[in-house]
C-alpha positions as a Markdown table, in Angstrom:
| # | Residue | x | y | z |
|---|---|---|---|---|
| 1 | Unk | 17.9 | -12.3 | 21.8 |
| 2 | Unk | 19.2 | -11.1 | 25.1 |
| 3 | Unk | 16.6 | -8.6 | 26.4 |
| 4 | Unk | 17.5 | -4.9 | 27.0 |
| 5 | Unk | 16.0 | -3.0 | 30.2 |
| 6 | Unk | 16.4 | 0.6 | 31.3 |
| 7 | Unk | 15.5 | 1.5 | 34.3 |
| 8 | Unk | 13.8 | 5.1 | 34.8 |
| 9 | Unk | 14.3 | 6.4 | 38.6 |
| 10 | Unk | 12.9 | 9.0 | 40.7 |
| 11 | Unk | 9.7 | 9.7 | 38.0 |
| 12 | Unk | 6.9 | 12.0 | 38.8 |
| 13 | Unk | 4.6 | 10.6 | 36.1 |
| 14 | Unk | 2.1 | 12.7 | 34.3 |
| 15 | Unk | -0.9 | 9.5 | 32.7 |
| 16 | Unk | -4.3 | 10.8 | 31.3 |
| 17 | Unk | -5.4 | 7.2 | 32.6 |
| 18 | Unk | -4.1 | 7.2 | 36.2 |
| 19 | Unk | -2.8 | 9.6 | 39.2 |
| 20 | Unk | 0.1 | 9.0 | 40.1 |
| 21 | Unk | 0.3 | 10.6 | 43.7 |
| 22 | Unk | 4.1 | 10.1 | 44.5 |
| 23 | Unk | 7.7 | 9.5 | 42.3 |
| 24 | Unk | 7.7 | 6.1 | 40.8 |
| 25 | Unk | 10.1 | 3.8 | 39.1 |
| 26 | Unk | 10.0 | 2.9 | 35.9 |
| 27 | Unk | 11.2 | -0.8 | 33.9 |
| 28 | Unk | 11.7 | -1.2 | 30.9 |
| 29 | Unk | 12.1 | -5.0 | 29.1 |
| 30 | Unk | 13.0 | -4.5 | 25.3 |
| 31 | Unk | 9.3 | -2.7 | 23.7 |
| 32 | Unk | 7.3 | -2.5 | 26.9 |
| 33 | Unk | 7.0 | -0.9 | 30.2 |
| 34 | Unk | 7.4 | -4.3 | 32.8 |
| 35 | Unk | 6.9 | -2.4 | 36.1 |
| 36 | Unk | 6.0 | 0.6 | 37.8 |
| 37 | Unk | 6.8 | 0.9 | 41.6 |
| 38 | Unk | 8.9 | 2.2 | 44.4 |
| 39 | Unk | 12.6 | 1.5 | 44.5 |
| 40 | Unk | 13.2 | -1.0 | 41.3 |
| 41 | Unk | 16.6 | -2.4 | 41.7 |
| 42 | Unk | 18.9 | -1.2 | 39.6 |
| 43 | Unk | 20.8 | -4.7 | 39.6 |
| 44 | Unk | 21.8 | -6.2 | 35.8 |
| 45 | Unk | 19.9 | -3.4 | 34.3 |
| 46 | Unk | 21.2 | -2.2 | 31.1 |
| 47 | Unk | 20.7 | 1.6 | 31.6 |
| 48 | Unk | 19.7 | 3.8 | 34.4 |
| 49 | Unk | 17.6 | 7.2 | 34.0 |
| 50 | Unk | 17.5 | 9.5 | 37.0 |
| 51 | Unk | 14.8 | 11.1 | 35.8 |
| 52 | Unk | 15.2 | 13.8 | 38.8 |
| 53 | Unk | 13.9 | 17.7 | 38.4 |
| 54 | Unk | 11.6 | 16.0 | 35.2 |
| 55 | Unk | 8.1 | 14.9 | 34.4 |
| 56 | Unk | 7.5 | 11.7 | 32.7 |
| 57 | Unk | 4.6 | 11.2 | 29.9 |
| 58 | Unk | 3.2 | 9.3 | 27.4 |
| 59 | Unk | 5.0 | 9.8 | 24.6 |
| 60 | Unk | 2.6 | 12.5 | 22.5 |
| 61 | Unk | 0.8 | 11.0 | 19.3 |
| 62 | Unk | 0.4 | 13.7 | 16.1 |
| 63 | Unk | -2.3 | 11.9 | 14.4 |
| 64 | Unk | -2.8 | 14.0 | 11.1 |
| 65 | Unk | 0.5 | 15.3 | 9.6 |
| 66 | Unk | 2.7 | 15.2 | 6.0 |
| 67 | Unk | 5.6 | 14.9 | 7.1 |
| 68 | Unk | 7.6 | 14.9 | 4.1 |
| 69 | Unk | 6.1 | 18.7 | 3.6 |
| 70 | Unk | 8.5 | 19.9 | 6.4 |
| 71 | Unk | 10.5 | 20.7 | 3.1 |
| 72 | Unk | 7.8 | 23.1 | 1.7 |
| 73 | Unk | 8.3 | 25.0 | 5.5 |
| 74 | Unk | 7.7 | 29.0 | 4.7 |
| 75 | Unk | 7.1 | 28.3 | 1.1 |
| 76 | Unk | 3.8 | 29.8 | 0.9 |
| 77 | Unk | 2.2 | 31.8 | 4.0 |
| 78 | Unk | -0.5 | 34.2 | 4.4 |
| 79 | Unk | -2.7 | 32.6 | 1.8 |
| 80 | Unk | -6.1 | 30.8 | 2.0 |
| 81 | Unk | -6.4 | 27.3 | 2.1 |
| 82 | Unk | -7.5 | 27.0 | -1.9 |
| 83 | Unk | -4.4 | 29.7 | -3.4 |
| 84 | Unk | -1.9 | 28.0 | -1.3 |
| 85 | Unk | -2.9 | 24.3 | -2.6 |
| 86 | Unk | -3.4 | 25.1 | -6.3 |
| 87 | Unk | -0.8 | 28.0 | -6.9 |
| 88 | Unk | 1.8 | 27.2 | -4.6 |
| 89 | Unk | 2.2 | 23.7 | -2.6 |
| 90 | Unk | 0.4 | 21.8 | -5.8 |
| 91 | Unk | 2.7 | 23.0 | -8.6 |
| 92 | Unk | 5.8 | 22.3 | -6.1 |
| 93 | Unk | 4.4 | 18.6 | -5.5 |
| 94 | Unk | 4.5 | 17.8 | -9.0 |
| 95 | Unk | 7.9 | 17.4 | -8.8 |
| 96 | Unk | 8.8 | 15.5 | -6.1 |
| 97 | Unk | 10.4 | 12.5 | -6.0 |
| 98 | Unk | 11.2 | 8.9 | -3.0 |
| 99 | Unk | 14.2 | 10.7 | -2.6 |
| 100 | Unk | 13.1 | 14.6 | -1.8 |
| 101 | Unk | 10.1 | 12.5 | 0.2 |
| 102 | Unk | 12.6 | 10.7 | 2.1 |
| 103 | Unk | 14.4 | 13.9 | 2.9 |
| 104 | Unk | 11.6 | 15.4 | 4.0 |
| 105 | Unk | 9.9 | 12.9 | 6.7 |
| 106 | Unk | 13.6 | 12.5 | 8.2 |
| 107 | Unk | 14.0 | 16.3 | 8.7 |
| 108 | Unk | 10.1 | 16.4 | 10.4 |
| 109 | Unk | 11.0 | 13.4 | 12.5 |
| 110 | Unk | 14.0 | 15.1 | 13.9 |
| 111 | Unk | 11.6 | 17.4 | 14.5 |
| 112 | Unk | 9.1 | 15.4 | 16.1 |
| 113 | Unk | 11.5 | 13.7 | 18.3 |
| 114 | Unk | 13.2 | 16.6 | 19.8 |
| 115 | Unk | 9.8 | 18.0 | 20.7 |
| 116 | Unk | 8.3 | 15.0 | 22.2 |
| 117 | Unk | 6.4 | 13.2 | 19.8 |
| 118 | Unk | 6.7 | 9.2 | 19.3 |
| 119 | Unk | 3.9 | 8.4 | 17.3 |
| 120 | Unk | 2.7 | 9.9 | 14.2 |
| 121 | Unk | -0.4 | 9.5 | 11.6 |
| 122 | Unk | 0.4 | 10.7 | 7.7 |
| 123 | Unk | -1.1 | 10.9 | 4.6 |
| 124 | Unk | 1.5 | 11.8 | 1.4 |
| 125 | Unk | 2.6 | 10.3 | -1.6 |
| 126 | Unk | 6.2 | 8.5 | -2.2 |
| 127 | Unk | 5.0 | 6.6 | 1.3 |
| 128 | Unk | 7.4 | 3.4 | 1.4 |
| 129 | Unk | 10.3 | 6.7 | 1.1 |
| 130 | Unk | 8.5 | 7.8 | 4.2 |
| 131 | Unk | 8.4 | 3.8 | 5.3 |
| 132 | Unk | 12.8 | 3.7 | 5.4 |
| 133 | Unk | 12.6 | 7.0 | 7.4 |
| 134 | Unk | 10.5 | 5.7 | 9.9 |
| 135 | Unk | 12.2 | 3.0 | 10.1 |
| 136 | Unk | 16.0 | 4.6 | 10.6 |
| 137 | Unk | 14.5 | 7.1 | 13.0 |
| 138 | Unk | 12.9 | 4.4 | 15.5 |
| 139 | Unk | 9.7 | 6.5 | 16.3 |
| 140 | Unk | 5.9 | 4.8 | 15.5 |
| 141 | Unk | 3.7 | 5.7 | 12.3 |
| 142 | Unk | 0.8 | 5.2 | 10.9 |
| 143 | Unk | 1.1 | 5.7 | 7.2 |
| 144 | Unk | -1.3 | 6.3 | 4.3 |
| 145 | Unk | -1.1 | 6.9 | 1.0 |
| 146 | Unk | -3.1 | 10.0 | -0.4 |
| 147 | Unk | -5.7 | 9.2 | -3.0 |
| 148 | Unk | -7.1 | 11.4 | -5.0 |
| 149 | Unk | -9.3 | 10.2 | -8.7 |
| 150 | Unk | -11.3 | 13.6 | -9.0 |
| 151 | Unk | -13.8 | 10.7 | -10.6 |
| 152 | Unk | -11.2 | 9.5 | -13.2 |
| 153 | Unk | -11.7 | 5.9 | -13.6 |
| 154 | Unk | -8.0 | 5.2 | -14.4 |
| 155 | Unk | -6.6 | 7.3 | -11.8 |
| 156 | Unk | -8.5 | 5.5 | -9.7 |
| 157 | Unk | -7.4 | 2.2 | -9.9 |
| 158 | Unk | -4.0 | 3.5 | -10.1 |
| 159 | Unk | -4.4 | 4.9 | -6.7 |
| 160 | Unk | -6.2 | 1.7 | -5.0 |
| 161 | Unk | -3.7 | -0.4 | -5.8 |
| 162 | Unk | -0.7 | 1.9 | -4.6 |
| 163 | Unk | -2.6 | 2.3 | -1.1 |
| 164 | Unk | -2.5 | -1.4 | -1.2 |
| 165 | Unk | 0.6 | -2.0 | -1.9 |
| 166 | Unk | 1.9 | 0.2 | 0.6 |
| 167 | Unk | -0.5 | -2.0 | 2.7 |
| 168 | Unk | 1.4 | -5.3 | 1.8 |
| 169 | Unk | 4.8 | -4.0 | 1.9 |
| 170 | Unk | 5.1 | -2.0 | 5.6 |
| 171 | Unk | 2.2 | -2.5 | 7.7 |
| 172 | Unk | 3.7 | -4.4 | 10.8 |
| 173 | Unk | 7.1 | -3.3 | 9.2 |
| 174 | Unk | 9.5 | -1.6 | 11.6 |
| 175 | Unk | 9.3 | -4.5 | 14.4 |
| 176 | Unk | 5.5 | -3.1 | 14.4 |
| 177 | Unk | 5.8 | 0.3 | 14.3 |
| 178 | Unk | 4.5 | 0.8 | 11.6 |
| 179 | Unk | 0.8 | 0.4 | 10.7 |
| 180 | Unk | -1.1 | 1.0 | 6.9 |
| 181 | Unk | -4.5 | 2.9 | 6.9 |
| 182 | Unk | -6.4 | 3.7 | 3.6 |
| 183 | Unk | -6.2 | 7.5 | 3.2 |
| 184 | Unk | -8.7 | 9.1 | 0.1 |
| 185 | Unk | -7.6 | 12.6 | 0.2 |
| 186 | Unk | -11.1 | 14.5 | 1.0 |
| 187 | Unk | -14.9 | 14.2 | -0.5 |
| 188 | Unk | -13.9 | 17.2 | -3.1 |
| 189 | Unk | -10.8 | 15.1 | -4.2 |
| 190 | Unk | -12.1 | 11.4 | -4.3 |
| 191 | Unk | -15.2 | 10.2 | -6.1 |
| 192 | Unk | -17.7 | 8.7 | -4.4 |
| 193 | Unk | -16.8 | 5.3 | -6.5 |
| 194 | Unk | -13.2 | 5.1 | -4.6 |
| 195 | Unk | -15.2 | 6.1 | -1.0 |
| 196 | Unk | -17.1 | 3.2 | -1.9 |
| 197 | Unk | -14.2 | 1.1 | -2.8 |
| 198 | Unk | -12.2 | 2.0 | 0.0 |
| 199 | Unk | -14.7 | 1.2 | 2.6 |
| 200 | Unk | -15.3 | -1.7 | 1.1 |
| 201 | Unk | -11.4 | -2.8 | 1.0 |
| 202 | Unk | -10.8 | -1.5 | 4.3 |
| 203 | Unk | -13.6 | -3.7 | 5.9 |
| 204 | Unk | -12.0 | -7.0 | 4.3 |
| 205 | Unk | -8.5 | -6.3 | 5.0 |
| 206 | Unk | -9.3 | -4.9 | 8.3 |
| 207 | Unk | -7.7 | -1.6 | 7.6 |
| 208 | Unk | -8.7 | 1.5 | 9.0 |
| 209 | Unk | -9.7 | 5.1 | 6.6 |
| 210 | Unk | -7.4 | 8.5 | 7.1 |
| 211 | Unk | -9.1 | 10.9 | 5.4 |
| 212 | Unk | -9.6 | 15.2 | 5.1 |
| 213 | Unk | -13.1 | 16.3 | 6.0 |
| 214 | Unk | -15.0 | 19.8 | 6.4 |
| 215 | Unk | -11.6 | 22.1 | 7.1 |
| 216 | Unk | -12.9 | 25.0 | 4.8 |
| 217 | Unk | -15.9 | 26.4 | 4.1 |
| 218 | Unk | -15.4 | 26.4 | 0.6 |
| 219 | Unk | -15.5 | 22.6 | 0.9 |
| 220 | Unk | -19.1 | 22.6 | 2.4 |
| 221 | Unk | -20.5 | 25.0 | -0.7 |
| 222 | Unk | -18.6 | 23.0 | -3.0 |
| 223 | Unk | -20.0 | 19.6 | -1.6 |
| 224 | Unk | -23.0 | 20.6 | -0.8 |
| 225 | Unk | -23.2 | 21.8 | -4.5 |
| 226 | Unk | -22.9 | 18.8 | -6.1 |
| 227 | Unk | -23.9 | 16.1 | -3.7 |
| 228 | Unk | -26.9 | 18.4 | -2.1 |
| 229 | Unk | -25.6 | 17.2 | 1.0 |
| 230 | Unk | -23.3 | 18.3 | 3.5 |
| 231 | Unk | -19.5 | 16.4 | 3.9 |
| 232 | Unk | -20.6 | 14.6 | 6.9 |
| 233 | Unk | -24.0 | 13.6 | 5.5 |
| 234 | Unk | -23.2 | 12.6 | 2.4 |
| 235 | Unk | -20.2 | 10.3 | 3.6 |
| 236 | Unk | -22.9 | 8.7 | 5.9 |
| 237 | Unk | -25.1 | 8.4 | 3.0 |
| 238 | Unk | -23.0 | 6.3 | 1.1 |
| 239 | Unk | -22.0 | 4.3 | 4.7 |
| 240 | Unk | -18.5 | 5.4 | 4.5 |
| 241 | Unk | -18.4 | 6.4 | 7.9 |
| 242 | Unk | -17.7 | 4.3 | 10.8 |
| 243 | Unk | -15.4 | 4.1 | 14.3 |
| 244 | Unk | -12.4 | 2.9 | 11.8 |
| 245 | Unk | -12.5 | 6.1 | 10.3 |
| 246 | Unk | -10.1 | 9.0 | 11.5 |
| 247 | Unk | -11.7 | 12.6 | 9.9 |
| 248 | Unk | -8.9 | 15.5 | 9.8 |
| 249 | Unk | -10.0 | 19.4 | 10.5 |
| 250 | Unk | -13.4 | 18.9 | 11.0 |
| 251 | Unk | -14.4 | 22.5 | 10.9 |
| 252 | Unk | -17.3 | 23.3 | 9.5 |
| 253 | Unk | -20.1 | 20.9 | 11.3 |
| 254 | Unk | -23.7 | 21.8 | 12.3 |
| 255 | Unk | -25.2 | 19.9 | 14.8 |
| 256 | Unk | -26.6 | 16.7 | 12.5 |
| 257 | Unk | -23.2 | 16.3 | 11.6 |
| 258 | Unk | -22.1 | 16.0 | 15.0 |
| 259 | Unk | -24.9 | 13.3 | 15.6 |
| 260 | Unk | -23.8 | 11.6 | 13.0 |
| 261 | Unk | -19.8 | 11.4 | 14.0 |
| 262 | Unk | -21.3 | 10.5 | 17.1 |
| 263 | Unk | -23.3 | 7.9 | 15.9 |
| 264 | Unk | -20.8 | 6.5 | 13.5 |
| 265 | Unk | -18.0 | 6.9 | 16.3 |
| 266 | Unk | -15.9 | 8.4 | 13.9 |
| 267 | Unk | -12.6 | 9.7 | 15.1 |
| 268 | Unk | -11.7 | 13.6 | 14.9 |
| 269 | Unk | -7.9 | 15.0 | 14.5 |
| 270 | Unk | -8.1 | 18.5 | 15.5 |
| 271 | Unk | -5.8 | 21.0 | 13.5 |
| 272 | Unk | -6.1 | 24.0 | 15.1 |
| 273 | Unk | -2.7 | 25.9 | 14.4 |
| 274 | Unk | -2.9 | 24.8 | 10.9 |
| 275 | Unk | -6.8 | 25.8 | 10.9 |
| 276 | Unk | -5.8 | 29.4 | 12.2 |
| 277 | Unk | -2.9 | 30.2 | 9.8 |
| 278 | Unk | -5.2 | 29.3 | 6.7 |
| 279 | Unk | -8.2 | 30.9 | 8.0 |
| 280 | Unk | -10.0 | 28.2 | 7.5 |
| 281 | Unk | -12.3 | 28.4 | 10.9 |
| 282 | Unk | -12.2 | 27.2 | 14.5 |
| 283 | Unk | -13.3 | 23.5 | 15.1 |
| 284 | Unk | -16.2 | 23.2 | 18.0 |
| 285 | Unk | -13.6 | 20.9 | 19.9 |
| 286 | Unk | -15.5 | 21.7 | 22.9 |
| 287 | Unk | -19.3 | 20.2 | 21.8 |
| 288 | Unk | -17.3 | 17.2 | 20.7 |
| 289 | Unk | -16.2 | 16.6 | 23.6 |
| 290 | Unk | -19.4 | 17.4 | 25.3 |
| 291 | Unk | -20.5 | 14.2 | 22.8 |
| 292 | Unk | -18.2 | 12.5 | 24.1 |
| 293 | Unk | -16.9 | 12.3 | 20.7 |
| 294 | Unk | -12.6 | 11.0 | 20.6 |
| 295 | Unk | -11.0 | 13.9 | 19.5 |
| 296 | Unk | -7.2 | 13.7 | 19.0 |
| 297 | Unk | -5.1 | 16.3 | 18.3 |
| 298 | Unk | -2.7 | 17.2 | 14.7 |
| 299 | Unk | -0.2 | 19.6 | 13.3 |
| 300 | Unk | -0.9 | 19.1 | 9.9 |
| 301 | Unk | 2.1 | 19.7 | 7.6 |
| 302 | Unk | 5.4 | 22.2 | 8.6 |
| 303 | Unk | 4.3 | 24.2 | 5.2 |
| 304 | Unk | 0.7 | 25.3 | 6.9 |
| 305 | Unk | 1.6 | 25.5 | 11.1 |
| 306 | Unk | 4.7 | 26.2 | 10.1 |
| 307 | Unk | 6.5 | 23.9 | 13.0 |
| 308 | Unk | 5.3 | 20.2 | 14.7 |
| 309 | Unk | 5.5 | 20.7 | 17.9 |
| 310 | Unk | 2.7 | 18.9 | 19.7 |
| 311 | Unk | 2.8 | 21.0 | 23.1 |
| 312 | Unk | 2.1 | 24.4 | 21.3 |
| 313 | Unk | -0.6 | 22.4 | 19.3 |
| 314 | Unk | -2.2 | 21.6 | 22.5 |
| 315 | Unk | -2.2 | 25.0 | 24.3 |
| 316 | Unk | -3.6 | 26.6 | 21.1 |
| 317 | Unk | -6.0 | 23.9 | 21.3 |
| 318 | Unk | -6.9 | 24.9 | 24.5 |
| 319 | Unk | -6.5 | 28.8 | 24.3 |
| 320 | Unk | -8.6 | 28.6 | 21.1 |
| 321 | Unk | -11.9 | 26.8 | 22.7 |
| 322 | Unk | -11.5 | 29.0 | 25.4 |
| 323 | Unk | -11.8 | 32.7 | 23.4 |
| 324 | Unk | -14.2 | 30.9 | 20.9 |
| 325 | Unk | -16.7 | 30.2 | 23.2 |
| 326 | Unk | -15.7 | 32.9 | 26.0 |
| 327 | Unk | -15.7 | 29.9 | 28.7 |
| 328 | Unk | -12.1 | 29.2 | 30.3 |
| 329 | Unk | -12.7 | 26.2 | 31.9 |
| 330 | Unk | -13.8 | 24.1 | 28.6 |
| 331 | Unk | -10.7 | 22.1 | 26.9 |
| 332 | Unk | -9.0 | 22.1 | 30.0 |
| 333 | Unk | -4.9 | 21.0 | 30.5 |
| 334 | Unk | -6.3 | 17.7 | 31.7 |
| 335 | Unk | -8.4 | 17.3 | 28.7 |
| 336 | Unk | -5.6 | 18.9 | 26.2 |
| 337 | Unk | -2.9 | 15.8 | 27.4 |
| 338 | Unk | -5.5 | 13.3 | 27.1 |
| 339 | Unk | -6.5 | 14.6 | 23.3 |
| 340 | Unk | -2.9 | 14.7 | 22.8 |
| 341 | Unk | -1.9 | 10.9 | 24.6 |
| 342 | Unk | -4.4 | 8.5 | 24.9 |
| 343 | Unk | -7.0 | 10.1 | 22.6 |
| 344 | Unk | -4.7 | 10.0 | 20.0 |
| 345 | Unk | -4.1 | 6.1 | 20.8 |
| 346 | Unk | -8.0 | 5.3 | 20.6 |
| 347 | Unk | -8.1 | 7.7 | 17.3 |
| 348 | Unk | -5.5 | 5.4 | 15.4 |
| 349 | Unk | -7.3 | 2.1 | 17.5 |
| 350 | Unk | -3.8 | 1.6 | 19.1 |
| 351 | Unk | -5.2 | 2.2 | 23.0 |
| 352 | Unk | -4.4 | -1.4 | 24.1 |
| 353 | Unk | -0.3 | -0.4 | 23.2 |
| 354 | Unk | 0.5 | 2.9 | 23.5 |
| 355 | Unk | -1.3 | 6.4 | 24.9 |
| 356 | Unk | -0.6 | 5.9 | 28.5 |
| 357 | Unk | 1.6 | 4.6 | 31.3 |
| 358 | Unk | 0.9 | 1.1 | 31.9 |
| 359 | Unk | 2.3 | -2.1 | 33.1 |
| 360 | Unk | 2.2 | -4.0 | 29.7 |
| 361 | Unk | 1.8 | -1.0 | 27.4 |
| 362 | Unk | 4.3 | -0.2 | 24.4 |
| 363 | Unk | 7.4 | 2.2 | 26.3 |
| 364 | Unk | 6.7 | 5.2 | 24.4 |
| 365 | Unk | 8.1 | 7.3 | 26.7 |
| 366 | Unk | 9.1 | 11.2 | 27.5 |
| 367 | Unk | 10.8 | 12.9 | 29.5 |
| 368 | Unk | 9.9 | 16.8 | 30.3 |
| 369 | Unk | 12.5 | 18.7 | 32.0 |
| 370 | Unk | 11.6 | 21.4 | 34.6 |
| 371 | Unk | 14.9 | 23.1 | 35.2 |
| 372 | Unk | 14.0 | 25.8 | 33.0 |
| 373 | Unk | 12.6 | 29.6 | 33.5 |
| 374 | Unk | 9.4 | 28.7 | 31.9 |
| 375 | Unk | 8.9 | 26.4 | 34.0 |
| 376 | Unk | 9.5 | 27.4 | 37.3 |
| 377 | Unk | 8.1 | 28.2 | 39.9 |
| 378 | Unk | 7.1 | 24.5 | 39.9 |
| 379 | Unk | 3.7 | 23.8 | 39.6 |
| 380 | Unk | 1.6 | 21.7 | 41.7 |
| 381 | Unk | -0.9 | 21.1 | 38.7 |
| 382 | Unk | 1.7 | 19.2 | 35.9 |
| 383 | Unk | -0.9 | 19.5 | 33.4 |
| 384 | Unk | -1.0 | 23.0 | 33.3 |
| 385 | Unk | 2.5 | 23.0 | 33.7 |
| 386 | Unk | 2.8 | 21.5 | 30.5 |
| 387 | Unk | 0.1 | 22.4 | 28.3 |
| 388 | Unk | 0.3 | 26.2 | 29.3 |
| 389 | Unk | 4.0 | 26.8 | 29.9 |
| 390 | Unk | 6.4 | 24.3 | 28.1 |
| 391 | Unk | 7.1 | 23.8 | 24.9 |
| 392 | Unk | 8.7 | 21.2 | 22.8 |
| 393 | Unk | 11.9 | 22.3 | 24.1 |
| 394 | Unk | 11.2 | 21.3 | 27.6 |
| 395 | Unk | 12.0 | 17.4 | 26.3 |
| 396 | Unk | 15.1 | 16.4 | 27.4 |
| 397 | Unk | 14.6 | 12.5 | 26.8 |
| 398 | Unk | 12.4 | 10.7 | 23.6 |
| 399 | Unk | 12.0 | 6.9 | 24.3 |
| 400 | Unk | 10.1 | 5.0 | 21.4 |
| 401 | Unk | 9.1 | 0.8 | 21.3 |
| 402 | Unk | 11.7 | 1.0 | 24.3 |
| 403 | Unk | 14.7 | 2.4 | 22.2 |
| 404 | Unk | 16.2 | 5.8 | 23.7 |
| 405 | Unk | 15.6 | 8.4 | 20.3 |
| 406 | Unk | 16.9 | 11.4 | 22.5 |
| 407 | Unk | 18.6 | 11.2 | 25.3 |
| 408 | Unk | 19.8 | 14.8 | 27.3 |
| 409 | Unk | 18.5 | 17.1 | 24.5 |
| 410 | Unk | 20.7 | 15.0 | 21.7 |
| 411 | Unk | 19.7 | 12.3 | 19.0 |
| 412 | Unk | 20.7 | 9.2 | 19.2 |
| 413 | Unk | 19.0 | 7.3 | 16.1 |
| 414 | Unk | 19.8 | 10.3 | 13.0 |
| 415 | Unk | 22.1 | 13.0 | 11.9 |
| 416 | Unk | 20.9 | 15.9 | 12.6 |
| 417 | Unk | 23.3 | 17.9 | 10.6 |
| 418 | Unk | 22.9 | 15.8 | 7.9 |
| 419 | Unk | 19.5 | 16.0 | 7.7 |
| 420 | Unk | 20.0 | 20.2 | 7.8 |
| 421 | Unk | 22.2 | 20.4 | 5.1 |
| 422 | Unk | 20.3 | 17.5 | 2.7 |
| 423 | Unk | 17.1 | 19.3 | 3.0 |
| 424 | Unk | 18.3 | 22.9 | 2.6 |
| 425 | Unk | 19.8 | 20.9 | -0.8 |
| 426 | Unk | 16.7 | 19.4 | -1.9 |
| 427 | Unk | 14.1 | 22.3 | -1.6 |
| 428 | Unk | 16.8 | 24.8 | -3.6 |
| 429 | Unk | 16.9 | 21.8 | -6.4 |
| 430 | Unk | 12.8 | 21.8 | -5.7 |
| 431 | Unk | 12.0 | 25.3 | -6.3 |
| 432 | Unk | 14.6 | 26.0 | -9.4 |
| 433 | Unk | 12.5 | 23.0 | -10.9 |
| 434 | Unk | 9.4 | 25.4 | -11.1 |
C-alpha cells in the first residue's frame, strides 16, 4: 500500500510532554507522526496544512462516556443521580435496540469530533453497534460492555460471556483503534462473584477493568451497608483493584481510599460536569494529584452533562478545584491539558501511542483556531488560552490514526445531516415506546 503523508506547516504546538519554543513542522506517514522540525519539504506530499493563526494539540481523550446516550440528551434533568437512573434513563434503556445504539454513538461522535476529541473510553450495552460506528467515523475507542448481575447467577454468565465476545470480535478491530476493556457496571450493580470473575478473566486475557466507583453518596451508605466496608476498600479486599483498572467519578473517598488507589495505581476518570448537574459531589482532583495519582478527565453521557465537549470539561475541572478548596493555583491549565491528553493515554495504558506529540506516536492530531473573539488578544500562555477561553468550537481541524475527520470546521468521514435527522427519528420512536 502506497503510503499517505500530510504535511502540517507553520505549527505552534501545545504537548503536555514537551515545550515547544518556536513554530514547527509536522509529517505525517499513514498512522504516525514521522517528523517534527523546521521547514519539512513539502515535495511528493500528499496534503499540506498551513496550520497558520492555530494551535496544534494532542488530540483530547474522553475516557469515561456512553455514547450511544447522546440520544437520551434533555430527557431527564434536574434530578438526582438515583430518580434519573430508575424513573427515567432505566425505563427508556429497556427498549433500546443495535440500531437506536448505533444511532446514538454516530450522533456523539459527530459530536466528539467537531469539538476535538479523538479518542474515547465507553461502557453501554448493544457495543459491536457502537463497534460499526467507530469504525465509519475513524476516531479511536476503547469499548466495554456494561455488566451488571445484581448477584443473579444466570445474568451473570450471560453478561461474562457478552463482554467476551465483544472481546473476540473488535478489540484491535478498526486497523487498531479499537481496544476491549472488561466494564462491571459499579460495586452496587455487580456481585462480588462477577468482580472476582472479571479480575480473574481480565488478568489471563490481558484485558484491562472500566468500571463506576464512589460518584454518590448513596453508593457509599449502600455499600458500606452491606459489605461493612467502603467502595474502595472493599474492592481492595477482594483484590480487584490494580493499575489495569480505570475507576469513573470517584467522589466520595476519604483519605484510606486514596492510599489505596495510590497503592493499587488505579486509574481515575474525573466527571465533573456530569458530577455537578446530578449533585452528586465534587471529586478531591487536587489531593489526587498531590498523590500523584493519574487522573484523566470524562464527560459521562450527553443525557447527564448534557454536551461532550472535552475543553468545557476541563475548565470546569479546573474552576471547580479551584472554588472547592478556595486555592486558584491548584489544577492549573497546564495540569488540566495533561489530565485531558496524556493522562488520559496512561489511564487507558495507551501512553506509548497516543497522548502527546511525538516522533513515533499515533497522529492524533488537532487543530485549535485562534482567529476568533474568544480568543484574542493572543495569549502568551496557550494553556490558558485553551483551557480558560476556547471551547470545542475553537477546532477547526480533527486528525485521527492519520486520517483528516474534520478538516476547516466540516466532516469529512459522516453525514452530519443524516445523523440529525436519524436521531431526532429514533428518540420520538423511543419515547412513544414507554
Amino acid at each position: 500500500m502506497a503510503d499517505n503523508t500530510i504535511l502540517i506547516k507553520n505549527a505552534v504546538i501545545l504537548d503536555p510532554n514537551t515545550d515547544y519554543d518556536e513554530k514547527k513542522d509536522l509529517l505525517i506517514n499513514n498512522d504516525l507522526i514521522s517528523e517534527i522540525s523546521d521547514n519539512i519539504s513539502d515535495e511528493n506530499v500528499d496534503k499540506v496544512i498551513d496550520a497558520t493563526g492555530k494551535i496544534l494539540l494532542p488530540g483530547f481523550i474522553n475516557t469515561h462516556t456512553h455514547l450511544s446516550m447522546t440520544l437520551f440528551r434533555g430527557l431527564a434533568d434536574d434530578l438526582a443521580l438515583d430518580e434519573w437512573l430508575n424513573d427515567n434513563i432505566w425505563p427508556m434503556e429497556a427498549n433500546l435496540n443495535g440500531n437506536y445504539c448505533y444511532i446514538g454513538a454516530l450522533l456523539g461522535a459527530v459530536e466528539l469530533i467537531k469539538s476535538g476529541t479523538t479518542t474515547f473510553s465507553d461502557m453501554y450495552f448493544y457495543m459491536e453497534d457502537v463497534a460499526k460506528a467507530v469504525e465509519e467515523s475513524g476516531i479511536r475507542a476503547v469499548l466495554s460492555y456494561g455488566m451488571i448481575d445484581f448477584g443473579d447467577e444466570e445474568k451473570r454468565k450471560a453478561e461474562i460471556e457478552k463482554n467476551m465476545a465483544l472481546f473476540k470480535n473488535c478489540h484491535d478491530a478498526a486497523d487498531g483503534r479499537i481496544k476491549v476493556f472488561f466494564g462491571p457496571h459499579s460495586p452496587y450493580t455487580a456481585s462480588e462473584e462477577l468482580l472476582r470473575e472479571v479480575r480473574k478473566l481480565a488478568d489471563e486475557n490481558d484485558m484491562k477493568i472500566h468500571i463506576h466507583v464512589s460518584e454518590t453518596q448513596k453508593e457509599i451508605n449502600d455499600v458500606s451497608s452491606e459489605k461493612g466496608l467502603r467502595p474502595f476498600e472493599y474492592l481492595d479486599s477482594i483484590g480487584f483493584l490494580g493499575p489495569d483498572v480505570l475507576c469513573a467519578h470517584c467522589v466520595w473517598l476519604n483519605d484510606n481510599e486514596i492510599d489505596i488507589i495510590k497503592k493499587n495505581d488505579v486509574k481515575i476518570s474525573h466527571n465533573p460536569c456530569s458530577n455537578m448537574k446530578l449533585a452528586s459531589g465534587i471529586a478531591p482532583v487536587s489531593k489526587l494529584l498531590e498523590n500523584d495519582i493519574c487522573v484523566s478527565i470524562g464527560t459521562d453521557g450527553a443525557s447527564s452533562n448534557n454536551n461532550l465537549d472535552l475543553i468545557e470539561e476541563l475548565k470546569t475541572a479546573s474552576l471547580l478545584q479551584k472554588v472547592s478548596t478556595l486555592d486558584p493555583k491548584v489544577l492549573t491549565s497546564d495540569e488540566a491539558i495533561a489530565i485531558g491528553t496524556i493522562n488520559g493515554a496512561k489511564a487507558l495504558g495507551l501512553e506509548d501511542e497516543i497522548g502527546s506529540i511525538e516522533v513515533g506516536k499515533k497522529a492524533d492530531l488537532i487543530l485549535i483556531d485562534t482567529n476568533n473573539a474568544n480568543m484574542i488578544p493572543d495569549s502568551s500562555n496557550l494553556s490558558s488560552n485553551i483551557i480558560y477561553s476556547a471551547n470545542g468550537s475553537n477546532v477547526d481541524t480533527t486528525i485521527c490514526n492519520g486520517q483528516i475527520l474534520m478538516e476547516n470546521k466540516k466532516l469529512t468521514t459522516l453525514d452530519e445531516q443524516e445523523i440529525y435527522d436519524k436521531a431526532r427519528k429514533a428518540i420520538e420512536e423511543l419515547k412513544a415506546l414507554l
